[in-house]
N, C-alpha and C positions, 0 to 999 in steps of 0.2 A: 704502726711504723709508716713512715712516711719518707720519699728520697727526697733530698736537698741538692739541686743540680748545682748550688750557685755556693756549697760548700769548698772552701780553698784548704790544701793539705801544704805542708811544712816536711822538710825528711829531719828524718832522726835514727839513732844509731838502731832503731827498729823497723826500719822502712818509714814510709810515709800513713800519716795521721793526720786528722782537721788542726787546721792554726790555732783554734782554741783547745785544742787537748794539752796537757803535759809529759811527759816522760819522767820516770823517776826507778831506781832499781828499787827494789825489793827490800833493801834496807832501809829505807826512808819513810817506806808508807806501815812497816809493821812493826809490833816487838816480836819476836822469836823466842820463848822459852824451850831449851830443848828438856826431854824427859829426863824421871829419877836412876839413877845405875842399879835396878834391881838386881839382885844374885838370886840364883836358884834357891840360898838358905832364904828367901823373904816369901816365899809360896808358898802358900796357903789353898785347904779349900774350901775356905770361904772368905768373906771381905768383901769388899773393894774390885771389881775385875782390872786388871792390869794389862792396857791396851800396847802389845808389840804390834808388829809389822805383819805379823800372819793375821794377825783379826781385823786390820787393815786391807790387805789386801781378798780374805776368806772368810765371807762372815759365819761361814758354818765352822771356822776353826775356834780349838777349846779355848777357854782363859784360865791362865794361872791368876790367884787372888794372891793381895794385899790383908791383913788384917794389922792395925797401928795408926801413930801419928804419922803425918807427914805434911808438910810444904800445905798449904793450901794453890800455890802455883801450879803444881804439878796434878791439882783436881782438874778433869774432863766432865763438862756436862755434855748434854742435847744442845746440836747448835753449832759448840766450837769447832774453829777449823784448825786442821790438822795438818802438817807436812812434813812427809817421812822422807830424810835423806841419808841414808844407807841402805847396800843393799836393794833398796826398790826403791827407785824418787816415784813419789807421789802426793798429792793432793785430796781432801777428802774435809766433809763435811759430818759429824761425829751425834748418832743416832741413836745409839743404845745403851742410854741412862747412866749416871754417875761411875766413875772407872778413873783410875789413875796414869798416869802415861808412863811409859818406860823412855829411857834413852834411844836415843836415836832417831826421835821424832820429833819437832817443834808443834808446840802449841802458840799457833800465831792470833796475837791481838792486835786487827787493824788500828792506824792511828786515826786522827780528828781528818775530815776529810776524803775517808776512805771507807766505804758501804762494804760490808766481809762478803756480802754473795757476791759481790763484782769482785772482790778480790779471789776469792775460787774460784770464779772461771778465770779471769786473767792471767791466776799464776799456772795454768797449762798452756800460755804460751811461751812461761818464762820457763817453765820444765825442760821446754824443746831446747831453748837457749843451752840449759845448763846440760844436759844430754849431750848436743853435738859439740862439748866441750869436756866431757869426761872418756876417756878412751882407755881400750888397755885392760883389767883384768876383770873378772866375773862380782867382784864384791864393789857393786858402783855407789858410789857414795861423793862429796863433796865436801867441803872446810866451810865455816859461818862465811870468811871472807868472798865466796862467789855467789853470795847475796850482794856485794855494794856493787860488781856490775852485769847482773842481770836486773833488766828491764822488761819494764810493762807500761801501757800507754793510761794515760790518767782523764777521763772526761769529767766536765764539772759533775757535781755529787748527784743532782738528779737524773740527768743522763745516766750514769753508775747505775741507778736504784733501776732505772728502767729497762737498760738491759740486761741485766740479771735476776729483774723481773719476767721478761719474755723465756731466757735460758730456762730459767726456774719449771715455765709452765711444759718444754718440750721437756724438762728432767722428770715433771710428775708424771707425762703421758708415758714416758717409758719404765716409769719405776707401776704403776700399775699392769703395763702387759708384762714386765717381768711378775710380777704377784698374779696373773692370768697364766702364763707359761707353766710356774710353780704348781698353781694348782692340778692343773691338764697334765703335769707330770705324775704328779701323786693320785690322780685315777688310773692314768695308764700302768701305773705299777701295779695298784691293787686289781683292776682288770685284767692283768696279765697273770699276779699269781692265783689269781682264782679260778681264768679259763684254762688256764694249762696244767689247773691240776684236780679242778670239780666239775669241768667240761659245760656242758648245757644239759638242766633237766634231769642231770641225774640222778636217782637215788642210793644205790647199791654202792660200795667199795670195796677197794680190795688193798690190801699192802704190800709195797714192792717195794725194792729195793731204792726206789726213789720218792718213796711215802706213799700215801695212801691217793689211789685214781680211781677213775668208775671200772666197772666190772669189766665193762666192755672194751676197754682202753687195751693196749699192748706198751710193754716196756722192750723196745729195741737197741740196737747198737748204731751207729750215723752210717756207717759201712752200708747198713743193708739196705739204705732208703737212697742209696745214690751210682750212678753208673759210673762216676769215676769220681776221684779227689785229684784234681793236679795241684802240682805244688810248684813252688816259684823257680824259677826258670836257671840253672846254672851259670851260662852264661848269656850274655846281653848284648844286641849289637848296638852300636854306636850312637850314639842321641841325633838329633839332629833339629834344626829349627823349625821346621814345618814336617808334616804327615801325619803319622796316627799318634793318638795320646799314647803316653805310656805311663801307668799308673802304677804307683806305690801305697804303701801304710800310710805315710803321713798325707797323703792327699784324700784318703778314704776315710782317713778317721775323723776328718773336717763336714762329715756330714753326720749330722746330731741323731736323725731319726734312722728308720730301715731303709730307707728309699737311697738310693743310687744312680747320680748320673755322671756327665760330662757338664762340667765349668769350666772354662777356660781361663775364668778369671780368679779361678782361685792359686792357693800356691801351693806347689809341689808337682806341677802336670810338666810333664816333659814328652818329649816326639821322636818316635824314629820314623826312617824313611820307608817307603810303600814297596823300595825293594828289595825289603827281608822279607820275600812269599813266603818260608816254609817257617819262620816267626812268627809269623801275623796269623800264619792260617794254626799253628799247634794253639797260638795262647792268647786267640780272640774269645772271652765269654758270649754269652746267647743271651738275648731275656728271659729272664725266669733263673739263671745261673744263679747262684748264691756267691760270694766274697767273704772272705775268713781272715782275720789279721791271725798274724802268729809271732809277731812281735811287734814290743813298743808295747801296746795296749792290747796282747792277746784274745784273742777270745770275742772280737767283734762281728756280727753277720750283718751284711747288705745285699738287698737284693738287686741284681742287677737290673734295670727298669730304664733302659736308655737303648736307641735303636743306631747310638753314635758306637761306631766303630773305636775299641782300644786298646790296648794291649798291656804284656808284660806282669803282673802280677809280682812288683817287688816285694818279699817279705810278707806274702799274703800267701794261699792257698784258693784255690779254684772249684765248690762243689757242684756237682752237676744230677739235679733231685733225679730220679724215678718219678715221672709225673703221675705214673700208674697208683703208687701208695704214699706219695706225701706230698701237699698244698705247697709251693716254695713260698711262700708269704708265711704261712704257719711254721716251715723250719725255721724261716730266719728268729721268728718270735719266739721262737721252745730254744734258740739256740744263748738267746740273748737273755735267756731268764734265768735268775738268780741260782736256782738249783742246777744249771748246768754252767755257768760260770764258775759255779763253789768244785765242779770235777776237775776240772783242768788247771785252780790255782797251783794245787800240789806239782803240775809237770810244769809250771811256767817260770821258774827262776830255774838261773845257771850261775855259774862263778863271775860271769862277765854281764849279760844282756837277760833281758826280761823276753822268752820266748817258748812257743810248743813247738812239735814236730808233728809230721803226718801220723806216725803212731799212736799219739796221743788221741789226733780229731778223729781217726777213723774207730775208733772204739767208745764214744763219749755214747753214754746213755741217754733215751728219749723216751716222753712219754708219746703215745701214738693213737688219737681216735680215727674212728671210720673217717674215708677223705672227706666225705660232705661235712660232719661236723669239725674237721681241718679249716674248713672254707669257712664254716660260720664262725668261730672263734678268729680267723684271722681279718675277717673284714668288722668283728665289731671293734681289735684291736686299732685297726687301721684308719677307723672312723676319728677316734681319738687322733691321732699321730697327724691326720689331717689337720684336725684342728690347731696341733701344736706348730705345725709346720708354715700354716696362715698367720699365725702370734710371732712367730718367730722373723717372719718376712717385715711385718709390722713393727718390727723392732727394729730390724736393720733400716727399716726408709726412715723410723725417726732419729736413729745414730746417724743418718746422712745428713739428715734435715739439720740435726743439730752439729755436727761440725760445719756445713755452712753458714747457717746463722753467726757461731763464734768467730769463724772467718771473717765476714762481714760488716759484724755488730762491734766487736773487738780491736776493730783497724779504722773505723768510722766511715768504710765505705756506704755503708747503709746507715744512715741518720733513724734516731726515733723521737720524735715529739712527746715534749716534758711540760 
């Protein structure tokens, strides 16, 4: 890529772009087939996979099959692009082998003059068009009609190829750390259910109430490994713009791994002021505190690992180990694993919200080795989570990288040589 100082820009109803670009909506530069009207009586299973809006936006979500004739229009290979408008507008390039489309998707065929990988990046800037144009109820969707005036800027066809050749290469560097994430995922689980429940080294077992562990292991209750549970706070004093964080579920469950801290820039962090003393001092956590949701996504531990002062605990639970008999790194891992997640599903639905009570957390079962072998199990887990945690940072700088690039490359601030 090269800049072109001596580049001259023209406005158009998209802001300003180079005098040699064009503008055109959306109806001009493609055809749109929208998908077949499948009914539940057309599932099958087997066929044809039948591509809705969840496999769209989930790749781990199931497919209902096709088995019959139908349209050759309405076949999807490897390649085509995709664009769902109901329910979830999006955009998407279509990777997982021959499938049928359903309604409420177009399968868009760029015309003469239009390279389809520039046309998927371009049409997420016509997305935003049609977004801050749809307002009002939960089921967001559009009519064919607001394809003929949403636009996108048009550069000649090799310019196209080559920025969506550049786009392309920051797509594959993140589409491999995400297959690097995955993988470091799938050791830490089997890491996880192996040390918490065949420890290190050992040979001997015993069966208990939460399967079989080493001899030397104990099965306890959460109660007895901790000097208090606080639970969230009755009342709250009043927010205010600056002073101590004051954190909730939704702001904690935005952190992927065990680890816990203060961002400011994330969202859901709120503040009160430094002159609620006997707030700040009852429902400040410590390092080494543990963090428990109890609603929303019950059943989550984070350790507290942050020397920034915060407060409040909305809709969360506060444990505070016995450093004496349990590793706080190691509870959070025994807390977060699959056989004590499967205790507390039974107490976590109500008639209204998805939630536990302190009765529940304080009676949950644990496996328990000596503390030193605590330690060693939680630092080899943690060895991992590092890992995942470096992957994962690496992934957000190239989602940076690559929304400026599109910025840039997309408006023809930044010229590339063709």
């Amino acid at each position: 890529m090269q800049a072109q100082a001596k580049t001259k820009f023209k406005k158009t109803p998209i802001g300003e772009i180079p005098e040699d670009w064009d503008v055109k909506p959306l109806s001009e530069v493609a055809e749109y087939i929208n998908g077949y009207a499948f009914s539940p009586k057309d599932w099958k299973d087997r066929g044809l996979p039948i591509i809705r809006i969840q496999n769209l936006n989930d790749p781990k979500a199931e497919f209902n099959y096709f088995e019959g004739e139908i349209d050759e229009k309405y076949i999807v290979k490897d390649g085509d692009l995709l664009f769902s408008w109901s329910a979830s507008i999006g955009v998407y390039i279509w990777n997982r082998g021959k499938a049928v489309l359903n309604q409420h998707i177009f399968k868009v065929i760029p015309k003469k003059g239009i390279d389809k990988l520039y046309l998927y990046y371009a049409m997420f800037l016509a997305i935003e068009q049609l977004k801050n144009r749809i307002h009002g109820s939960t089921m967001k969707h559009f009519k064919k009609g607001e394809l003929k005036r949403t636009f996108i800027p048009i550069p000649p066809l090799p310019e196209q190829k080559k920025i969506a050749e550049i786009l392309r290469t920051v797509d594959e560097a993140i589409e491999k750390t995400d297959e690097a994430i995955e993988r470091t995922e799938r050791l830490k689980k089997g890491l996880m259910r192996r040390l918490l429940t065949r420890g290190i080294g050992h040979e001997r077992f015993k069966k208990t109430e939460l399967g079989e562990i080493p001899e030397e292991w104990e099965v306890v209750r959460l109660e007895k490994l901790l000097n208090a549970i606080q639970d969230t706070p009755h009342k709250v004093p009043k927010k205010s713009n600056t002073g101590i964080p004051f954190v909730s579920v939704n702001y904690v469950l935005q952190f992927p791994d065990y680890n816990f801290y203060i961002d400011h820039s994330r969202a859901g962090i709120e503040y009160i002021s430094e002159d609620n003393i006997e707030f700040i001092k009852k429902f400040t956590p410590e390092p080494g505190d543990v963090i428990y949701t109890k609603w929303g996504t019950p059943g989550i531990a984070k350790l507290v690992n942050t020397k920034d002062r915060f407060v409040g605990l909305c809709s969360l639970a506060l444990l505070k180990p016995k450093r004496s008999l349990v590793y706080p790194l190691f509870l959070v891992y025994a807390l977060n694993s699959n056989s004590t997640r499967k205790q507390i599903i039974p107490h976590s639905k109500t008639s209204t919200r998805t939630e536990i009570h302190k009765k529940h957390i304080k009676n949950i079962l644990l496996p328990l080795p000596p503390l030193e072998e605590q330690k060693q199990i939680a630092e080899i887990i943690s060895t991992v989570d590092r890992r995942l945690e470096l992957l994962r940072q690496r992934r957000e700088k190239l989602e940076r990288v690559k929304r400026g690039l599109m910025k840039d490359l997309l408006t023809g601030r930044r010229r590339v040589s063709v």
